[in-house]
C-alpha positions as a printed NumPy array, in Angstrom:
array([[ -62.978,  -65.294,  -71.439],
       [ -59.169,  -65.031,  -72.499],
       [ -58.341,  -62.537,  -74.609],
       [ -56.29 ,  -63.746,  -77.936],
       [ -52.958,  -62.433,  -76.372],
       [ -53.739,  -63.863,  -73.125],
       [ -54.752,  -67.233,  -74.481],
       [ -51.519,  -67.535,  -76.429],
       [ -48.994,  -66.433,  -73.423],
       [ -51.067,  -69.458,  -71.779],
       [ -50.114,  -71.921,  -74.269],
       [ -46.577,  -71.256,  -74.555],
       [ -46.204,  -71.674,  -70.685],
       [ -47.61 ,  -74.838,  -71.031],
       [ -45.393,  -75.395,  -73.533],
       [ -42.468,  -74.364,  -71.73 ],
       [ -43.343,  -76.083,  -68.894],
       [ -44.137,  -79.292,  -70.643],
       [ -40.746,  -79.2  ,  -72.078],
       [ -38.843,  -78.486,  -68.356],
       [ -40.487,  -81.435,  -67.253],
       [ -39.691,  -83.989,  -69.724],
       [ -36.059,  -82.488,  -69.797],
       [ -36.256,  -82.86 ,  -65.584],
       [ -37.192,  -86.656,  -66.257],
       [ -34.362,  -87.18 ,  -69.201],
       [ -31.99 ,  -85.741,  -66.716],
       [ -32.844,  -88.67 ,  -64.159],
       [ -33.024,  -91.541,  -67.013],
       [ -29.14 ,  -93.394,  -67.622],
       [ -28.45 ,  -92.679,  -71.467],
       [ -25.609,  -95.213,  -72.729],
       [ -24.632,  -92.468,  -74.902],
       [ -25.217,  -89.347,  -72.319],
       [ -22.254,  -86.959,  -73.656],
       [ -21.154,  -88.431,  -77.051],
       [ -18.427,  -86.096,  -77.273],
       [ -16.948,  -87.66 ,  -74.16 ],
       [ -15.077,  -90.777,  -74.109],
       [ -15.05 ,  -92.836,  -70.83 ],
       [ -12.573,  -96.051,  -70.921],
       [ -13.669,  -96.531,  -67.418],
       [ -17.66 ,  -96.757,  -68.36 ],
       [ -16.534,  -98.46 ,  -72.078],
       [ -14.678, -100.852,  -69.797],
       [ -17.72 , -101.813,  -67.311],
       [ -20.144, -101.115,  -69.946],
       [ -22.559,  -99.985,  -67.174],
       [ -24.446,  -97.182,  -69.439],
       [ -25.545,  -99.821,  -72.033],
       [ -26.782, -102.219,  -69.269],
       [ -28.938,  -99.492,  -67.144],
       [ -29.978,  -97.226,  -70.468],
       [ -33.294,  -96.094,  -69.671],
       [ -33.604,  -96.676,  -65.939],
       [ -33.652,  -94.171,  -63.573],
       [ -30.577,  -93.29 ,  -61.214],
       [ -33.051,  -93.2  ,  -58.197],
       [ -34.669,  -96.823,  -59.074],
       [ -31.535,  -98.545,  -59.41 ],
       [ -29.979,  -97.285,  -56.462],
       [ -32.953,  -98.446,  -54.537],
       [ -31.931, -101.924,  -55.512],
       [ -28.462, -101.969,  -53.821],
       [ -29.504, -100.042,  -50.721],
       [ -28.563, -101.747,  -47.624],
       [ -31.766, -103.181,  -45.338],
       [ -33.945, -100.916,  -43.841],
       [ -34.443, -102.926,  -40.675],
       [ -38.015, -101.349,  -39.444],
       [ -39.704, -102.284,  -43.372],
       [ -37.024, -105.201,  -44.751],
       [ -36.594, -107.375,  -41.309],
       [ -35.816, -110.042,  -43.604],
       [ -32.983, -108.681,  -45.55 ],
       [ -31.802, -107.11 ,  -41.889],
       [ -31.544, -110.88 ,  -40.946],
       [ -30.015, -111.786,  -44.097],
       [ -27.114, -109.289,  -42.82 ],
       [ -26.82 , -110.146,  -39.643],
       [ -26.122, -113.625,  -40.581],
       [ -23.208, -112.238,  -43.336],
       [ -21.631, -110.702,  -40.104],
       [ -21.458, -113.899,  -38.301],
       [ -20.258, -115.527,  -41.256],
       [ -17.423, -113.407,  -41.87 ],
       [ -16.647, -113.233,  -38.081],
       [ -16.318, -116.977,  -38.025],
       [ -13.908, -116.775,  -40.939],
       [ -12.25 , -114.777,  -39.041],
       [ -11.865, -116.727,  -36.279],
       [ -11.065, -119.93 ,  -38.406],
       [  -8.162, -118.137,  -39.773],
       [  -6.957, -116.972,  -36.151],
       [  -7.586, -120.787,  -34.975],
       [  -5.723, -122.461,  -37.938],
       [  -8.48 , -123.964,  -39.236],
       [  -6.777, -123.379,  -42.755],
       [  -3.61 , -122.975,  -42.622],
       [  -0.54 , -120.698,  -44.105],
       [  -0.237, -122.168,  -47.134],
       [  -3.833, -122.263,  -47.622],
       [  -4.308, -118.972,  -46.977],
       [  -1.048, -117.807,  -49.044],
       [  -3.241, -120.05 ,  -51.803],
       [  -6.422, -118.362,  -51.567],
       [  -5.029, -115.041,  -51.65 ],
       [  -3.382, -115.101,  -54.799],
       [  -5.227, -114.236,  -58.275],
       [  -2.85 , -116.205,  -60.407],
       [  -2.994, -120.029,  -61.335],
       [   0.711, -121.548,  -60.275],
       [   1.874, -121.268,  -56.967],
       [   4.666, -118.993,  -55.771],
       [   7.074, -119.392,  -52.996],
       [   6.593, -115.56 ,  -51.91 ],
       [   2.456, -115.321,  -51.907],
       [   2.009, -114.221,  -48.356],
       [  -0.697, -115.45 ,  -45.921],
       [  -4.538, -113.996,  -46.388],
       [  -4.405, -110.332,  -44.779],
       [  -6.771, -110.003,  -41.795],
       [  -5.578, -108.046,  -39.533],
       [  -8.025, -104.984,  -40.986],
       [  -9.505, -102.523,  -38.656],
       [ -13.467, -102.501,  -37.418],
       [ -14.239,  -99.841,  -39.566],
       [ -12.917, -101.662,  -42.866],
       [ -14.44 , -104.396,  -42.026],
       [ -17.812, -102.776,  -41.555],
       [ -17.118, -101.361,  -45.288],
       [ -15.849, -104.49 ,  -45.899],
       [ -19.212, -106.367,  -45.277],
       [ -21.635, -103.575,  -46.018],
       [ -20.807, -104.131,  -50.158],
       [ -21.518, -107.764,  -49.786],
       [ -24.589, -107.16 ,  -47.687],
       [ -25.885, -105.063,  -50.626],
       [ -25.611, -107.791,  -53.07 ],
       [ -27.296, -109.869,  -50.897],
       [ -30.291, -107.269,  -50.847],
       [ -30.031, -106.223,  -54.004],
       [ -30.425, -109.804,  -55.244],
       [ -33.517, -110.379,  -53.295],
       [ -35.272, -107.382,  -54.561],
       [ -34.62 , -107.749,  -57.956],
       [ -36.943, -110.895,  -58.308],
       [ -39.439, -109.34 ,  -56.111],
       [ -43.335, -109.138,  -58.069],
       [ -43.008, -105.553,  -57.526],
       [ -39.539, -104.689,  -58.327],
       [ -40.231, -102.194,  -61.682],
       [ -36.701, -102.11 ,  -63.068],
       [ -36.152, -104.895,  -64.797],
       [ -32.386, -105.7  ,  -65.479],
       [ -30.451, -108.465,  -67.472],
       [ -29.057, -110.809,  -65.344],
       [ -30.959, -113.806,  -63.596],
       [ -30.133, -116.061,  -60.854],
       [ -29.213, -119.829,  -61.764],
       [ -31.467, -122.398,  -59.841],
       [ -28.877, -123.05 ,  -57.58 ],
       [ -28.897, -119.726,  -56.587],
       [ -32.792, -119.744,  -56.204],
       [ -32.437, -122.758,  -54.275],
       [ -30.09 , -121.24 ,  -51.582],
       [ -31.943, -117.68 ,  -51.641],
       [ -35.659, -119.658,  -50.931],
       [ -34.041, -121.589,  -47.988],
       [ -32.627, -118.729,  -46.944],
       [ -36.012, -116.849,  -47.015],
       [ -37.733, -119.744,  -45.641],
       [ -35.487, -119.709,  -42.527],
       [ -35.45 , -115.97 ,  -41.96 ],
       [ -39.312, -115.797,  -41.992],
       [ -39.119, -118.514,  -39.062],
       [ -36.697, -116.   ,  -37.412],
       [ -39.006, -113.273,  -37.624],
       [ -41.264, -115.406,  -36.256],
       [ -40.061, -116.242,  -33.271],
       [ -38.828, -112.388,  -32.905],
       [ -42.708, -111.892,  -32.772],
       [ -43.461, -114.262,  -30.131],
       [ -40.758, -112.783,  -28.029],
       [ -37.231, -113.936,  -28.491],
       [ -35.344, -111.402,  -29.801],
       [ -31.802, -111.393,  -31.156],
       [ -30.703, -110.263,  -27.912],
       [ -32.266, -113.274,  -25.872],
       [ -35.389, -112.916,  -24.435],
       [ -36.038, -116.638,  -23.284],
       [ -32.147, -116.852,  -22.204],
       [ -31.824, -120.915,  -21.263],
       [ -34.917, -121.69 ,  -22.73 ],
       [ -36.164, -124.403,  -25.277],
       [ -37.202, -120.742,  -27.601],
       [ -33.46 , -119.482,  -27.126],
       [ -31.885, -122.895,  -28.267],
       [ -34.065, -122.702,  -31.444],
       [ -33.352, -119.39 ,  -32.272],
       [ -29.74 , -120.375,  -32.309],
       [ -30.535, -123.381,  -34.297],
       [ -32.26 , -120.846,  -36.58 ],
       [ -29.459, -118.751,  -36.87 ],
       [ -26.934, -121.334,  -37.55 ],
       [ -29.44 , -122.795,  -40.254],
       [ -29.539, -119.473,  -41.877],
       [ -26.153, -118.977,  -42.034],
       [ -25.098, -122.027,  -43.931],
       [ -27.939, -120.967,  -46.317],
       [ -26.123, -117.542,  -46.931],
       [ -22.92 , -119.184,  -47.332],
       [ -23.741, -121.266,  -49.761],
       [ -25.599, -118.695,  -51.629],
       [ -23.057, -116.204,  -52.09 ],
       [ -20.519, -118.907,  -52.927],
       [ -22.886, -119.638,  -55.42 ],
       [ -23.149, -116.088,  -56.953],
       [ -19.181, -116.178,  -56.79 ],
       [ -19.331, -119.665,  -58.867],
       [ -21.342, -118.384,  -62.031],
       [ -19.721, -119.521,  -65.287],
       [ -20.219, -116.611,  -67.475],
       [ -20.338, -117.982,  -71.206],
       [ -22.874, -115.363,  -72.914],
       [ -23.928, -111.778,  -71.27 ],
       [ -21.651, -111.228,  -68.609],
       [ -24.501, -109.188,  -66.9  ],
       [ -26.412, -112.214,  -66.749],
       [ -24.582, -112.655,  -63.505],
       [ -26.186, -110.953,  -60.499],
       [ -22.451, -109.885,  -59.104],
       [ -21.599, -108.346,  -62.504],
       [ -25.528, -106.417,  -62.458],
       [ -24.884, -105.432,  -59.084],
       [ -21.651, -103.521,  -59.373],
       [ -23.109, -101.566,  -62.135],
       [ -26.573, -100.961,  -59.453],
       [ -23.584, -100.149,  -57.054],
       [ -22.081,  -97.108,  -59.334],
       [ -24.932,  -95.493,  -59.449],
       [ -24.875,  -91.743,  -57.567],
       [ -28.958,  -90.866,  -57.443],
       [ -27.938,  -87.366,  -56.19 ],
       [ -25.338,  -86.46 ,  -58.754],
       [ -27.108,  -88.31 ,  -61.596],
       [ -23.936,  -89.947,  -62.773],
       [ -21.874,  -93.632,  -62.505],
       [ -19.208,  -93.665,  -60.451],
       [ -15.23 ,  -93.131,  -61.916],
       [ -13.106,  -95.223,  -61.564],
       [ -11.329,  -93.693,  -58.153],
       [ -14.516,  -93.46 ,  -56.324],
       [ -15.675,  -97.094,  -57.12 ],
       [ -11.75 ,  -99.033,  -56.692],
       [ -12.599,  -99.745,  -52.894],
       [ -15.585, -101.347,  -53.736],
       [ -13.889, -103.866,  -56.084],
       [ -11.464, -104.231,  -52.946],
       [ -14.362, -105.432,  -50.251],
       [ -15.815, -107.719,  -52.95 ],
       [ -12.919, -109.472,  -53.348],
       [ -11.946, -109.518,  -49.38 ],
       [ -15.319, -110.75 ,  -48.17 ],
       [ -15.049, -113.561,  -51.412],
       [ -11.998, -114.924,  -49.856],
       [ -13.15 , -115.236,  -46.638],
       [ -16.441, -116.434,  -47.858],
       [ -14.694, -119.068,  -49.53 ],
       [ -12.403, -120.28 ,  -46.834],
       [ -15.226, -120.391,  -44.471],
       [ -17.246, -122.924,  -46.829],
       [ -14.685, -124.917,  -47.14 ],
       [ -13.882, -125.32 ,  -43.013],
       [ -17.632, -125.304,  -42.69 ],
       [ -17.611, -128.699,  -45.423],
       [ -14.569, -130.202,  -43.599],
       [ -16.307, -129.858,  -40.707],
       [ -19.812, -131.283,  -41.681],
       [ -17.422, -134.387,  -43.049],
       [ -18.095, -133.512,  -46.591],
       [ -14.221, -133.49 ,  -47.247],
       [ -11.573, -134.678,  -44.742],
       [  -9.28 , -131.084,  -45.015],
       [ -10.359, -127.896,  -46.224],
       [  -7.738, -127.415,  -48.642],
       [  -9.552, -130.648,  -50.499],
       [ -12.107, -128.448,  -51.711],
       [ -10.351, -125.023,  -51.111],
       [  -8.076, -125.709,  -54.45 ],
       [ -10.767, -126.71 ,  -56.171],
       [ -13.063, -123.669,  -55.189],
       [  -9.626, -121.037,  -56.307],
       [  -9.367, -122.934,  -59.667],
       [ -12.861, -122.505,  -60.657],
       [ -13.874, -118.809,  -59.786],
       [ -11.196, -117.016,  -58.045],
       [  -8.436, -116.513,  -60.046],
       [  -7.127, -114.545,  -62.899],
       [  -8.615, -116.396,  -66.363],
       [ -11.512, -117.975,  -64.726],
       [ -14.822, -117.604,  -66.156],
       [ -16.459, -115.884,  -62.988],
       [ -17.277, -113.099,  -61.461],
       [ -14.764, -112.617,  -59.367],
       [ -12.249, -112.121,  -62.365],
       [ -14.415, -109.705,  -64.153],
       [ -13.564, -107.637,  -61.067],
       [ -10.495, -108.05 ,  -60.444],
       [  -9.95 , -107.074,  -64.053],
       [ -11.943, -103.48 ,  -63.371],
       [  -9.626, -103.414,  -60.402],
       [  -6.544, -103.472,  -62.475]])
């Protein structure tokens, strides 16, 4: 039996240790007012701490990881195909598929034409572009697991049912992938000249127009209300989250981010419209090209893409 001294020094260290523990958790919780004696234009600006209050830096950052191929072979897939997408806007730029003034069009932010807005920039090197992509791929992911049963952090923003619509066929067409990966035809060939090779590549193609138009369709999100009810504006807050230093990211850190958003979005966007020109939707690109700029990627728009090139300025 404890004596009366011993029995008190016991409930003090529980008491101390009780109180360590909750002040470990607090540490690990976003506050929207974590040092009030500290004013941040940069976080008043995004408004981050007021959309994640109460969520833990290590949940949210989950949410924007990039795939884990061996447990997430879907969202692997789902980047894969955002490679080959950008890749082939690549390649339409090199082929003149849209042309100078096109591109000079889509790469400025402002509504009236100028005769010095120079031609899209593409001439980056592999290791941007990997960057480049990677952002985009995690919005991709990120959007995915957010309306997964499971997911435990539940943020503001929702996806429209266009969006839905694009993300199930996209799901529908990557679980066919995986699929046939299963029965033997991987992404490397397997069945080379067979009928299980010229599937897969109708697969893949399928899959990639799905993606496309899905992340054209984040990019054209009217925001009227909550901006965060956009899943580009909710993932750029996910995205400035540092789990290991238990803070959101300044402004320098975050800037190149903003920059491969609004790279990939432009080539994103001249890819749909080649890829509608070709289908015969539209007899040029620059038919619905214009139209595409107008609405969601310009300075004054209503979209996402304008809320960051604001944070970028």
């Amino acid at each position: 039996m404890l004596s009366e001294a011993d029995y008190i020094r016991t409930q003090v260290d529980e008491a101390l240790e009780k109180d360590e523990q909750e002040e470990r958790a607090q540490e690990n919780v976003i506050l929207e007012n974590a040092a009030p004696t500290e004013v941040s234009p940069w976080l008043e600006m995004t408004r981050w701490p007021k959309y994640l209050q109460g969520h833990s830096f290590n949940d949210v950052a989950l949410l924007a990881l990039p795939a884990e191929p061996s447990s997430e072979p879907l969202l692997a897939g789902f980047s894969s195909s955002l490679d080959r997408i950008v890749e082939e806007a690549h390649r339409s730029i090199r082929d003149d598929k849209v042309n100078v003034f096109d591109q000079a069009r889509i790469d400025s932010f402002i509504q009236r034409r100028r005769a010095f807005d120079r031609p899209l920039l593409t001439k980056l090197r592999d290791s941007t572009y990997r960057n480049y992509k990677q952002a985009f791929k995690r919005l991709v992911c990120f959007a995915y697991r957010t309306i997964q049963p499971e997911n435990r952090v539940a943020l503001a923003h929702r996806l429209t049912a266009s969006q839905l619509g694009h993300l199930d066929r996209m799901v529908d067409v990557g679980e066919e992938m995986i699929g046939l990966k299963q029965d033997g035809v991987g992404e490397g060939g397997g069945d080379v000249g067979g009928g299980s090779e010229i599937v897969r590549q109708r697969l893949e193609s399928r899959l990639d127009r799905a993606c496309l138009y899905f992340c054209i369709a984040l990019l054209d999100h009217t925001l009227k209300g909550d901006l965060f009810e956009s899943t580009v504006v909710g993932f750029l807050a996910a995205l400035a989250v540092d789990p290991e230093k238990k803070i959101l990211r300044d402004a320098s850190s975050f800037t190149s981010n903003l920059s491969a958003f609004v790279k990939i979005s432009q080539m994103l966007v001249i890819q749909m419209s080649v890829l509608m020109a070709e289908e015969g939707q539209i007899e040029h690109p620059a038919d619905v090209l214009d139209e595409m700029r107008d609405r969601f990627m310009i300075h004054g728009s209503r979209s996402p893409f304008n809320w960051v090139l604001r944070l970028r300025a």
